[in-house]
FIPA-526833 format. One record per residue (C-alpha): residue in one letter; y, x, z. Coordinates in steps of 0.05 Angstrom, whole numbers. Last residue first. Layout:
BEGIN
<"a"; <Y; X; Z>>
...
! end
This chain:
BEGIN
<"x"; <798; 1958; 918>>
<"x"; <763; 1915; 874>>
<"x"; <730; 1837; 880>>
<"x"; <720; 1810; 807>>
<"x"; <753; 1735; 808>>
<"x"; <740; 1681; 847>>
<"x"; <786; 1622; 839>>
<"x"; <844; 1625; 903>>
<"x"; <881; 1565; 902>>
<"x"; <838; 1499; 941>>
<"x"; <769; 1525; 934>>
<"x"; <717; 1496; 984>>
<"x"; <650; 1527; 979>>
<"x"; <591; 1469; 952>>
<"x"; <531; 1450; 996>>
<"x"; <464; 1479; 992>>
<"x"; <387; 1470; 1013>>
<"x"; <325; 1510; 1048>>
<"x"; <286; 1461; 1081>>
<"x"; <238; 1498; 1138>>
<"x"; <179; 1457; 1164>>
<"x"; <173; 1412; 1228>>
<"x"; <145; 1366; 1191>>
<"x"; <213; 1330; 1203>>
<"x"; <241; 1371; 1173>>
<"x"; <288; 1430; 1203>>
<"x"; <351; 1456; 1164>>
<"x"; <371; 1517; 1122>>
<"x"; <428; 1510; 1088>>
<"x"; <455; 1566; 1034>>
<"x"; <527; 1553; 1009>>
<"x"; <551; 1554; 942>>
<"x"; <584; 1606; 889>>
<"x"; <508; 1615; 870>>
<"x"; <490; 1589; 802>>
<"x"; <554; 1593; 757>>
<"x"; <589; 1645; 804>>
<"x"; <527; 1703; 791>>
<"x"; <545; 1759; 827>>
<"x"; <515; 1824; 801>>
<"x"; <454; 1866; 828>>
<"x"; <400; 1817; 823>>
<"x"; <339; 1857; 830>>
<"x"; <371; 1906; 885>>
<"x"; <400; 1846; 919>>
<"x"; <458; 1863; 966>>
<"x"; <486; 1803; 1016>>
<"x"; <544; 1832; 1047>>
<"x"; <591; 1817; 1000>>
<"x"; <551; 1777; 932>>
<"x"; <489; 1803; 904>>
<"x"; <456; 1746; 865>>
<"x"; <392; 1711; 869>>
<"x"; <410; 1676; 936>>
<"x"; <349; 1634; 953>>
<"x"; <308; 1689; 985>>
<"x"; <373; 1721; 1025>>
<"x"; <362; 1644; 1057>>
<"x"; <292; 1646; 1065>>
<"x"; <299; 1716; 1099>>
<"x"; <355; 1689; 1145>>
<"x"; <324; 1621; 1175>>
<"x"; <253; 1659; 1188>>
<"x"; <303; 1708; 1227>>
<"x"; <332; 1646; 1255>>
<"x"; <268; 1616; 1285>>
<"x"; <244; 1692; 1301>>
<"x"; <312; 1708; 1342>>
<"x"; <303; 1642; 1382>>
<"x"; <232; 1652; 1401>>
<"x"; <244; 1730; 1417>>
<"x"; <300; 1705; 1463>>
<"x"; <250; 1649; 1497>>
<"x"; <201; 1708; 1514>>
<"x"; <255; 1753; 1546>>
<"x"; <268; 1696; 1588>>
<"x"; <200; 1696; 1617>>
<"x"; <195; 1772; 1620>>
<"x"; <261; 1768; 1653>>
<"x"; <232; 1726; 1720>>
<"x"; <291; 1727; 1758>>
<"x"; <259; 1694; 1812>>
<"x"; <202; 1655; 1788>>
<"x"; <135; 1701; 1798>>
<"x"; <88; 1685; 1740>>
<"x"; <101; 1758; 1697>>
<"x"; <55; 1784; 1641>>
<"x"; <93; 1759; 1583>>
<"x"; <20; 1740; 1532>>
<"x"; <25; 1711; 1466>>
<"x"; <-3; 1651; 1450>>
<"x"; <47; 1612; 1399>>
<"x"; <85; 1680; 1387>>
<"x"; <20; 1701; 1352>>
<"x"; <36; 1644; 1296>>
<"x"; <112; 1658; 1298>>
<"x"; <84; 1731; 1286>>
<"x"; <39; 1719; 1227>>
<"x"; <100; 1679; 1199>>
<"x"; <144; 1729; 1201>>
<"x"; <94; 1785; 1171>>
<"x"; <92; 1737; 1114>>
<"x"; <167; 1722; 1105>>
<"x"; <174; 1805; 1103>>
<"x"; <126; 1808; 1046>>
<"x"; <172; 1752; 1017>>
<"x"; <222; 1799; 1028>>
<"x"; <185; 1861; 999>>
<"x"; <178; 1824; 941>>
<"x"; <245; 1802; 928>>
<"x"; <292; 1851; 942>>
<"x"; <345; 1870; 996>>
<"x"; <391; 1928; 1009>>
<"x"; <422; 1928; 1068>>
<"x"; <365; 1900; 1112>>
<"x"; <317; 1845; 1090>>
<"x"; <259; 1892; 1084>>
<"x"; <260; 1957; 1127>>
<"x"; <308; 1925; 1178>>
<"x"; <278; 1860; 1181>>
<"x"; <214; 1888; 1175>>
<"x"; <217; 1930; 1235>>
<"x"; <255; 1884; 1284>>
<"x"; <199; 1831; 1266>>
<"x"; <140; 1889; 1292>>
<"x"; <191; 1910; 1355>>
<"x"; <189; 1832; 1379>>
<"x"; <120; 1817; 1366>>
<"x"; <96; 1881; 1403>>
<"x"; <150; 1860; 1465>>
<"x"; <109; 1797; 1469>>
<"x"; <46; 1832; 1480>>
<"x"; <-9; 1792; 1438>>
<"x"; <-51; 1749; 1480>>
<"x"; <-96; 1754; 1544>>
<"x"; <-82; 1732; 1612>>
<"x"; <-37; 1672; 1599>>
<"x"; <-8; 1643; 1665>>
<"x"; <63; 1656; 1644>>
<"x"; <63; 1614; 1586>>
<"x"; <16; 1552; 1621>>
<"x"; <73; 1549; 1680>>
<"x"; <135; 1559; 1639>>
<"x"; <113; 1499; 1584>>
<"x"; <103; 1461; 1637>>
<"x"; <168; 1468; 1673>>
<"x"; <192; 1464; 1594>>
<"x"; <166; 1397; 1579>>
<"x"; <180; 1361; 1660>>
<"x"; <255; 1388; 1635>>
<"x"; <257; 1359; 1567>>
<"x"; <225; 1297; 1595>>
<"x"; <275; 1293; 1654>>
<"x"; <336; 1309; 1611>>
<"x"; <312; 1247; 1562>>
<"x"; <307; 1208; 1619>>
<"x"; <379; 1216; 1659>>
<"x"; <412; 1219; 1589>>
<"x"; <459; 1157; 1613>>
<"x"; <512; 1173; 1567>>
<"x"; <583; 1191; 1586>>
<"x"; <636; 1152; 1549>>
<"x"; <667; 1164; 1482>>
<"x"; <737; 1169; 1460>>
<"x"; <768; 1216; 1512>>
<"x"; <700; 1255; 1512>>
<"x"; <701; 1272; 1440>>
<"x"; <781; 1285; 1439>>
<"x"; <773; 1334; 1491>>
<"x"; <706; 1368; 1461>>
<"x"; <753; 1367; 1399>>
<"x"; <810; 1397; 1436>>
<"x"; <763; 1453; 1467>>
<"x"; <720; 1467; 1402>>
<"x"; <794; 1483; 1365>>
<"x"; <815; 1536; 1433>>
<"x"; <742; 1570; 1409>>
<"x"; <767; 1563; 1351>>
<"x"; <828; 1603; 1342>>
<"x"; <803; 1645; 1410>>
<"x"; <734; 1668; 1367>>
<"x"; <758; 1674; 1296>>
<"x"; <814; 1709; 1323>>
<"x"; <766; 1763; 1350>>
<"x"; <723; 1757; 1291>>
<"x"; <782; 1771; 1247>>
<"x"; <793; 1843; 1269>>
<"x"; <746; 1872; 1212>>
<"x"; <743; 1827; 1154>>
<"x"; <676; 1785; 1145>>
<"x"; <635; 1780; 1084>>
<"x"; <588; 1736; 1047>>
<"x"; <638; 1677; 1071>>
<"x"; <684; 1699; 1137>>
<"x"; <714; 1627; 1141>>
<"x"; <656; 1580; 1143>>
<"x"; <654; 1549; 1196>>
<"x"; <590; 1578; 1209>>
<"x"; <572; 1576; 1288>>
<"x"; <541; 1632; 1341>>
<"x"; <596; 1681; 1319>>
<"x"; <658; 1639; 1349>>
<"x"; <642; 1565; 1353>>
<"x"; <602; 1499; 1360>>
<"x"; <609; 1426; 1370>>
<"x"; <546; 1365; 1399>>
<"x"; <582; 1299; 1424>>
<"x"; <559; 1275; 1356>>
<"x"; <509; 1321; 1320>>
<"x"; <525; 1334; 1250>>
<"x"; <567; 1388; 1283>>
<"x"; <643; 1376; 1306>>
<"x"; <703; 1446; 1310>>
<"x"; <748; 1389; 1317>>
<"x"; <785; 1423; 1255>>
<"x"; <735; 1452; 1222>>
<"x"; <685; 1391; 1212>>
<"x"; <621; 1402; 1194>>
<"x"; <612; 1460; 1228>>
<"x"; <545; 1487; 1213>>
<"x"; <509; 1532; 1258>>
<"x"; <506; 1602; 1242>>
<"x"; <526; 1645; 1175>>
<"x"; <568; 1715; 1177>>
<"x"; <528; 1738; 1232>>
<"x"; <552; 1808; 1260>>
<"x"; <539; 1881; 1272>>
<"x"; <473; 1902; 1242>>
<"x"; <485; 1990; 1239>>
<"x"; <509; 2031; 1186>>
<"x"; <505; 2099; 1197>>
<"x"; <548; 2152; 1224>>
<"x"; <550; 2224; 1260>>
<"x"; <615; 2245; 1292>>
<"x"; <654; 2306; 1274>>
<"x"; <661; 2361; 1322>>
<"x"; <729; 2389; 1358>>
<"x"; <767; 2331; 1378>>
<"x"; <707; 2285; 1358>>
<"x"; <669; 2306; 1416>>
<"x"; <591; 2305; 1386>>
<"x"; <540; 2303; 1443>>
<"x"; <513; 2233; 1400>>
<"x"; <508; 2188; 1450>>
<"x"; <550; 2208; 1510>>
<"x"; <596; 2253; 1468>>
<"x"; <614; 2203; 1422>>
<"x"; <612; 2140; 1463>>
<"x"; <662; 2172; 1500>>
<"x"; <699; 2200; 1450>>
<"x"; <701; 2115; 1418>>
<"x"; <734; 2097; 1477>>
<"x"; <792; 2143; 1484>>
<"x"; <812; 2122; 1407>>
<"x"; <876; 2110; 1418>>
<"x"; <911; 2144; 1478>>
<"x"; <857; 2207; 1465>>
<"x"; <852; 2202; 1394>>
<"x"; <921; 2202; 1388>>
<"x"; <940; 2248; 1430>>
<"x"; <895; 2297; 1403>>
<"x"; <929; 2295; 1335>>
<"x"; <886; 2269; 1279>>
<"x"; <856; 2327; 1240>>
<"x"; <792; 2327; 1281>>
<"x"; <790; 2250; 1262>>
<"x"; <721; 2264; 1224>>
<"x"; <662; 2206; 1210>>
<"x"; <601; 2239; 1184>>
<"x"; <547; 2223; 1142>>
<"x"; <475; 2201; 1170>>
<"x"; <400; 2201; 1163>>
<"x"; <353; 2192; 1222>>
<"x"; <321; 2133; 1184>>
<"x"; <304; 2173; 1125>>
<"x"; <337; 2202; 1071>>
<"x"; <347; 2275; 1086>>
<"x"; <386; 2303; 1155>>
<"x"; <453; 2303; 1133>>
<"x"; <473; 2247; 1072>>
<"x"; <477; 2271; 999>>
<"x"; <408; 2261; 976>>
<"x"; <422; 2202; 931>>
<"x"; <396; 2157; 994>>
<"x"; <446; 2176; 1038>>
<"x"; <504; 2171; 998>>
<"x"; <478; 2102; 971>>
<"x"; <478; 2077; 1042>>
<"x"; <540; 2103; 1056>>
<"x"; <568; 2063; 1005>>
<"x"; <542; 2008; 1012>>
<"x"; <571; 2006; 1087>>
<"x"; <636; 2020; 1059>>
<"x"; <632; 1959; 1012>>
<"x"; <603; 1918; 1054>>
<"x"; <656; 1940; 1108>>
<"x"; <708; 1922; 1066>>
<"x"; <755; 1985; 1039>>
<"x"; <793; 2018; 1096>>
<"x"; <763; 2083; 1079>>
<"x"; <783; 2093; 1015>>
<"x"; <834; 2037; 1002>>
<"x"; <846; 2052; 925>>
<"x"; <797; 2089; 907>>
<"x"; <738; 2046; 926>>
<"x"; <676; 2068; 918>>
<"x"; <684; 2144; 883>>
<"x"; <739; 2159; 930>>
<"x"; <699; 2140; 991>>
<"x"; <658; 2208; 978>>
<"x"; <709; 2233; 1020>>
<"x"; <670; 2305; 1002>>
<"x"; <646; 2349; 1058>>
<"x"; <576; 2366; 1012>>
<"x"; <545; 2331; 1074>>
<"x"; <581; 2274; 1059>>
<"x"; <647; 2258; 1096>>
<"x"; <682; 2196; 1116>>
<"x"; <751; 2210; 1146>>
<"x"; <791; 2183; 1199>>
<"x"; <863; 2154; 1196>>
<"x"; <883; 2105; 1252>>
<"x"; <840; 2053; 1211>>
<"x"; <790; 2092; 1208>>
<"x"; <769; 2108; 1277>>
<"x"; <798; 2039; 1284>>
<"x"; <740; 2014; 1250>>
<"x"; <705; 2022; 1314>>
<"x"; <642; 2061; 1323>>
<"x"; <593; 2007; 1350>>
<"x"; <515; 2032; 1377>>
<"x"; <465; 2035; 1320>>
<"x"; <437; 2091; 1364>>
<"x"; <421; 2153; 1330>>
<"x"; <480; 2165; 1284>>
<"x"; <531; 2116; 1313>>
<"x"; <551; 2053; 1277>>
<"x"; <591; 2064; 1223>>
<"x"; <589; 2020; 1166>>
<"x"; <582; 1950; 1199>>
<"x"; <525; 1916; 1167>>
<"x"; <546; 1846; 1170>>
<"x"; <486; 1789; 1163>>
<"x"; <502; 1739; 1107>>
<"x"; <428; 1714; 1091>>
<"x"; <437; 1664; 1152>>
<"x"; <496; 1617; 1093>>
<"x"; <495; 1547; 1145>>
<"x"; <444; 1534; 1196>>
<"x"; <430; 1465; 1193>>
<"x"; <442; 1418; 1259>>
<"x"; <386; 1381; 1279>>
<"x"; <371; 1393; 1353>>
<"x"; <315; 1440; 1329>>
<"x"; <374; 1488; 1293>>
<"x"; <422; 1468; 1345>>
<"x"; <384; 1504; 1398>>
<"x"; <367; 1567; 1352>>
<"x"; <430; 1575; 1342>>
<"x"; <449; 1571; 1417>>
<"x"; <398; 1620; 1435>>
<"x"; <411; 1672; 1369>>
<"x"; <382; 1726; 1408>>
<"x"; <450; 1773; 1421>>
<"x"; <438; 1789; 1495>>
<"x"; <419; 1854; 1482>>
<"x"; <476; 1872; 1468>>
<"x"; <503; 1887; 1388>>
<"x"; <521; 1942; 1356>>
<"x"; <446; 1943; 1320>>
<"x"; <390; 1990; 1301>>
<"x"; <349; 1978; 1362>>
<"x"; <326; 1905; 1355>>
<"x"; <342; 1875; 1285>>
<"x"; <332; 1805; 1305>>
<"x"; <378; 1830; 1363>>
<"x"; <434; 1816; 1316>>
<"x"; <426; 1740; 1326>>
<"x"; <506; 1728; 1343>>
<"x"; <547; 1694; 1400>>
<"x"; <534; 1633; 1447>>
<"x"; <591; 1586; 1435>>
<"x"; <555; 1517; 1429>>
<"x"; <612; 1466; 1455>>
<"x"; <574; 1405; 1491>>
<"x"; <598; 1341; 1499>>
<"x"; <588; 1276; 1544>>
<"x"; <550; 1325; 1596>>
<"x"; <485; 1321; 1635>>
<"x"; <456; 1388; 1665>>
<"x"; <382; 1389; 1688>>
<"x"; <364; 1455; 1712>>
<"x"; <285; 1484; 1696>>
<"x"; <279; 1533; 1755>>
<"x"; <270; 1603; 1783>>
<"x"; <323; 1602; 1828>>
<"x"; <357; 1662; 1807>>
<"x"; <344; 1653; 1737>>
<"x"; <366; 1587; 1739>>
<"x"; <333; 1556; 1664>>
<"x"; <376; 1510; 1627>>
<"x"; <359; 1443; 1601>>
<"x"; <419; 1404; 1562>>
<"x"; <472; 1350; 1560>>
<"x"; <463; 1280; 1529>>
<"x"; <480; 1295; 1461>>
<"x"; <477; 1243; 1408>>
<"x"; <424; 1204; 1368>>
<"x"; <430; 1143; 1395>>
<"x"; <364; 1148; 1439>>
<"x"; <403; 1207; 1476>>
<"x"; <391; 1283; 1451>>
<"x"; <376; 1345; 1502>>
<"x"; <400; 1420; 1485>>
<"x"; <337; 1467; 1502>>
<"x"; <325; 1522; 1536>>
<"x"; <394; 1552; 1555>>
<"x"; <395; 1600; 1608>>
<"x"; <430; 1607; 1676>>
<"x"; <449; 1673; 1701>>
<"x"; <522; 1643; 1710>>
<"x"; <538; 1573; 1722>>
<"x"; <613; 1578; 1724>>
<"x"; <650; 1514; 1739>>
<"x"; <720; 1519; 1713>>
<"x"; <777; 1512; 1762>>
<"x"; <839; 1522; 1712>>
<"x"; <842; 1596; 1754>>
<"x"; <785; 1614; 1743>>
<"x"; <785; 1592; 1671>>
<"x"; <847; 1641; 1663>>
<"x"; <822; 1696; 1698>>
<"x"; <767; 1694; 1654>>
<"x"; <808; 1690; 1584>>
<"x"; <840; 1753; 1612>>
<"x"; <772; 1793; 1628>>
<"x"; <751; 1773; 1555>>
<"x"; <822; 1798; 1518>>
<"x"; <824; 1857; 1564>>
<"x"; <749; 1872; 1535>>
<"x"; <755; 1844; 1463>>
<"x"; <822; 1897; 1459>>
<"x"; <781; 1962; 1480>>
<"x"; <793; 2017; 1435>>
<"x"; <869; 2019; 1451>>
<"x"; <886; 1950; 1463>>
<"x"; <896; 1918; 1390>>
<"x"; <938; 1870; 1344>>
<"x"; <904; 1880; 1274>>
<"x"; <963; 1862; 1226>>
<"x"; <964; 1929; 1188>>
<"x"; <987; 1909; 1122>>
<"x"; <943; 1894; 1054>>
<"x"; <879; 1889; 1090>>
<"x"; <798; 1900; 1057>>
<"x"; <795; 1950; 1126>>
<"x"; <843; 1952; 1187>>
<"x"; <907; 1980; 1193>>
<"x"; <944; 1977; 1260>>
<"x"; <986; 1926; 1293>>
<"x"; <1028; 1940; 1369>>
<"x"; <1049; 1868; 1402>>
<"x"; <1124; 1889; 1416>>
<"x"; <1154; 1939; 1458>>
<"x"; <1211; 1957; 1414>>
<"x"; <1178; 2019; 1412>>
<"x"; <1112; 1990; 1391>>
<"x"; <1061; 1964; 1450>>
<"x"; <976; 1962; 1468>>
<"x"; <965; 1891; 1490>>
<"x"; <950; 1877; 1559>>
<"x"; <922; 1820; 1560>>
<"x"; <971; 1769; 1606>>
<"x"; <962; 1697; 1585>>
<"x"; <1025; 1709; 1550>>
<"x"; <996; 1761; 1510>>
<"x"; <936; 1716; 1503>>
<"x"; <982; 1657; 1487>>
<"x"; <1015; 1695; 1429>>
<"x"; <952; 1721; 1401>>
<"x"; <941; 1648; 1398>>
<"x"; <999; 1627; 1368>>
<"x"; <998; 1684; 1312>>
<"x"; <920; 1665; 1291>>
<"x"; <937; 1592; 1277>>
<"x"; <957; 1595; 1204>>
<"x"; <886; 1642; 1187>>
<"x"; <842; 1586; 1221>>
<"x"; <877; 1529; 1172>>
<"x"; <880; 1560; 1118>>
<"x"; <809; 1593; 1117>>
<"x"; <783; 1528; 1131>>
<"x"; <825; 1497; 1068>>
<"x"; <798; 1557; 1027>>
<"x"; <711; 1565; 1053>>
<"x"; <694; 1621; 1045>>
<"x"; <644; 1647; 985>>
<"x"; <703; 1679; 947>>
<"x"; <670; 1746; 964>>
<"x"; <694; 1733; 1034>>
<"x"; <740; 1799; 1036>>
<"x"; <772; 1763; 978>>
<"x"; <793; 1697; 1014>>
<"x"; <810; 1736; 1081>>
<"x"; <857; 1782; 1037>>
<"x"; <885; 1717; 1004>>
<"x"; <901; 1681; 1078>>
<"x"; <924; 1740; 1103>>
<"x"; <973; 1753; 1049>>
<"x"; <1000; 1681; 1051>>
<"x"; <1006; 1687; 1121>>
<"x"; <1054; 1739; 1104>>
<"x"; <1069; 1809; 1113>>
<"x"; <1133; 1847; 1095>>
<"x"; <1156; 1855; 1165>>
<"x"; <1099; 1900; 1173>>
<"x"; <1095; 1930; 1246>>
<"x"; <1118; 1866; 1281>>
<"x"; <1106; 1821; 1231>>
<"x"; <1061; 1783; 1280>>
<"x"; <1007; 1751; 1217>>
<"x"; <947; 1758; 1262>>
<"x"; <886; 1800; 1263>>
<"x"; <846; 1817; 1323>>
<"x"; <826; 1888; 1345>>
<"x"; <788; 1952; 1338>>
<"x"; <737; 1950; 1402>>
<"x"; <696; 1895; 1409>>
<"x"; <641; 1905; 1462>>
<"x"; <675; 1856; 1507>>
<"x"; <665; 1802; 1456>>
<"x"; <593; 1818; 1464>>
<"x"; <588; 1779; 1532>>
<"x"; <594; 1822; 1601>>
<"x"; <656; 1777; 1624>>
<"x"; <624; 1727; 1645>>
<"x"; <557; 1762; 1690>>
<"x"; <504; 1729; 1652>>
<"x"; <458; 1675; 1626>>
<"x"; <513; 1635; 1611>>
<"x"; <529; 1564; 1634>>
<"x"; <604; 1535; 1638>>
<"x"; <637; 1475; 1667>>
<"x"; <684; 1435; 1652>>
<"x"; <698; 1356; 1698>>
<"x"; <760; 1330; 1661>>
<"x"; <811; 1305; 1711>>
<"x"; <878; 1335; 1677>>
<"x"; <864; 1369; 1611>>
<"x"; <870; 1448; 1614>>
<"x"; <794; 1448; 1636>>
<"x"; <780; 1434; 1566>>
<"x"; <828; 1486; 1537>>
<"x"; <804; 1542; 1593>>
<"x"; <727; 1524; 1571>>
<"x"; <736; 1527; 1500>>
<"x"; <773; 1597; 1505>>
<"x"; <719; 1613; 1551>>
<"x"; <664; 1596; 1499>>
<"x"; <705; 1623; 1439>>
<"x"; <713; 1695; 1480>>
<"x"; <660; 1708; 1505>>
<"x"; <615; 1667; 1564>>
<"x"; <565; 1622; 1531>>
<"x"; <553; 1544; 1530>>
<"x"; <601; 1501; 1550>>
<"x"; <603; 1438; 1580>>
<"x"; <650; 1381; 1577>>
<"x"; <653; 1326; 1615>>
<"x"; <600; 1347; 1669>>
<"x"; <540; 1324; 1712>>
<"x"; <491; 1355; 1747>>
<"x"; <424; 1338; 1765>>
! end
């Protein structure tokens, strides 16, 4: 069994950041599971940036500005003194990762370069080309390497384990290699494990590693997952695939055209055009298409076009090198010459685990903290600016690390040496009697039938019936999911096995979203209710919760959104 301080759980950007602050502590024992190579988590997938008042394109800006722009992009359904504080600590560490080494793309006066990114007043988005999450993960790695962090990579988590008291006592993860249950004891554990967007199967920007694991954990360890109805569509994911095009195709100037070749933009938001919100852009498209006005019809291999042909070909090629490649590969479009098809795709979880404490990063669980897109502080609301995930993720990811710190300075190690042993003698069993089954509903069937009617019926555009239809067919499946059969007994790298635990994790917070979206009778950001089209701030300027009796039946719940000097008015651009 092992035994660690602190341990983390998942490998972008807030889980390293965690890590390297933890490990940063003299004679604290870190160490870090994920259930793949480190620096292939989704925070290398993001492209356009991270946000942070630098000045050094816009002298003009202020935090101020960042803080009210954040506010607003929310739908007013942030929380203010979170918002605060994670928007005041975005310049230091942008800072540190420049000094950490990421090669940041450069002004003339060789300064941190900023571009403009969508629902912004200045362009603060610090970036690498198309690739800043990438240097910024690879950097962050280098870092915990050096600080001596423990990777455990290709291990899984099953389960995070309680003590009598009530707090954490470390966790069960499976060793793919190996083919084992692992017992790992720690005195805290920092949840960092990314998005669900896999809920949503094919039409998403995300990896397929996005299964809501670590929500899911804290969800049956206790914790409440905090506003799961905000799911971002980002507005242009490619045509066919759902894969990312970055908002810095529009940020350094692209166009969105209908198929009448209109920048139908103007009608949505006349003002910013395409650098409105990405609810508000995604809306948009969506309306295009289904007035008649998108290529190819209205169904789901409808599309309108993103075109930087009138961008110089430097500039695509220095900036946007990325996003051609994708291009052509996917869609045989090269946007020098041929404009790209779009649609909006499932790109990021607004809600997750909640933080009950923002500045130690703490869940209701003690010893137990989460962050990045796995965890709801709540500073993105019912909608999340482009280029603040990445800052979301370092800001507190680094916060998760202190309060991890703090935890362990002023608590000492449990003996969890029984309750690891039961959760691990549970799951060995539980592996054994799964992958025996020779009969049973495919697993992969469950999977693709919940990716369907999330997307057809808790998608964009939501309403109530065909939600609770969707509640229905969610239920069915957690019901198959209960004997369903994976097909594979052998132990090394047994994916079938693990594919089965990430289809249990996306259906417990899928089940988590659609009662959620249920609740909110209002449209508000990213949430859109075609029978409640307004937002109604006497009923709903509150947070969902969604928590596990002890039944074992879903409580759906709210708490009150912080306002400190920002009261919601109508949201324009």
């Amino acid at each position: 069994m092992e035994q660690f301080d602190v341990l983390v759980v998942g490998s972008g950007g807030a889980g390293q950041r965690a890590a390297l602050e933890a490990a940063s502590r003299e004679g604290l024992r870190v160490a870090l599971i994920t259930k793949i190579y480190p620096t292939r988590s989704a925070t290398a997938m993001a492209q356009g940036g991270i946000n942070g008042v630098l000045n050094n394109v816009a002298k003009e800006d202020t935090i101020e500005d960042h803080i009210f722009d954040t506010v607003k992009g929310s739908d007013y359904l942030g929380d203010q003194d979170a918002i605060e504080f994670f928007i005041s600590r975005c310049p230091e560490c942008i800072k540190e990762l420049d000094y950490f080494g990421a090669p940041f793309s450069r002004t003339n006066e060789n300064k941190i370069a900023q571009r403009n990114f969508g629902g912004q007043a200045y362009p603060r988005t610090c970036y690498s080309a198309d690739k800043t999450g990438h240097v910024i993960e690879h950097t962050l790695y280098e870092q915990c390497l050096k600080h001596n962090v423990q990777f455990l990579q290709e291990w899984y988590l099953l389960d995070i384990v309680k003590v009598a008291d009530g707090s954490v006592g470390g966790v069960v993860a499976w060793n793919m290699k190996e083919g084992r249950v692992e017992k790992i004891a720690a005195t805290a554990v920092v949840i960092a494990t990314g998005g669900a967007g896999r809920m949503f199967w094919t039409r998403t920007s995300n990896p397929y590693l996005s299964t809501g694991d670590g929500m899911a954990a804290c969800f049956r360890a206790g914790c409440a997952l905090k506003d799961p109805e905000m799911v971002q569509f980002h507005p242009t994911g490619l045509g066919k695939s759902g894969i990312l095009m970055s908002e810095a195709v529009r940020g350094e100037g692209g166009y969105l055209l209908n198929n009448k070749g209109e920048r139908f933009m103007a009608k949505y938001a006349p003002s910013k055009m395409e650098l409105a919100p990405r609810d508000v852009v995604a809306k948009a498209i969506e309306t295009e298409i289904a007035e008649g006005r998108g290529f190819g019809g209205t169904g789901l291999d409808a599309y309108v076009v993103a075109d930087v042909r009138h961008l110089s070909k430097e500039v695509i090629l220095e900036k946007l090198h990325g996003i051609r490649d994708l291009a052509i590969t996917f869609e045989h479009a090269d946007p020098l010459v041929q404009p790209i098809p779009v649609r909006p795709t499932c790109h990021y979880s607004m809600g997750g685990i909640d933080v009950k404490d923002f500045k130690t990063c703490a869940t209701v669980v003690p010893g137990l903290f989460a962050a990045g897109e796995a965890a709801c502080v709540s500073v993105h609301g019912a909608n999340r600016l482009g280029g603040n995930s990445l800052a979301d993720a370092v800001v507190f990811g680094k916060v998760a690390g202190e309060g991890a710190i703090a935890y362990v300075e002023n608590n000492s190690a449990k003996n969890a040496e029984k309750a690891l042993n039961d959760a691990a003698n549970a799951w060995e069993a539980k592996f054994k009697e799964v992958t025996s089954r020779t009969e049973g509903r495919p697993i992969a069937e469950i999977r693709d039938e919940m990716a369907l009617a999330m997307w057809n019926k808790v998608g964009i555009f939501r309403e109530a019936s065909k939600m609770e239809e969707a509640l229905a067919t969610l239920n069915k499946l957690i019901e198959e999911y209960k004997t369903c059969y994976v097909g594979d007994s052998n132990r090394t790298f047994n994916m079938a096995f693990v594919n089965y635990v990430e289809v249990g994790s996306l259906l417990t917070v899928a089940k988590a979203v659609v009662l959620g979206a249920l609740r909110r009778k209002e449209s508000r950001g990213s949430h859109l209710r075609e029978d409640f089209t307004k937002r109604d701030d006497a009923n709903f300027l509150n947070h969902t919760l969604i928590s596990l009796g002890e039944d074992g039946e879903y409580q759906v719940g709210q708490s009150d959104v912080v306002i400190t000097r920002f009261e919601p008015k109508e949201r324009t651009y």
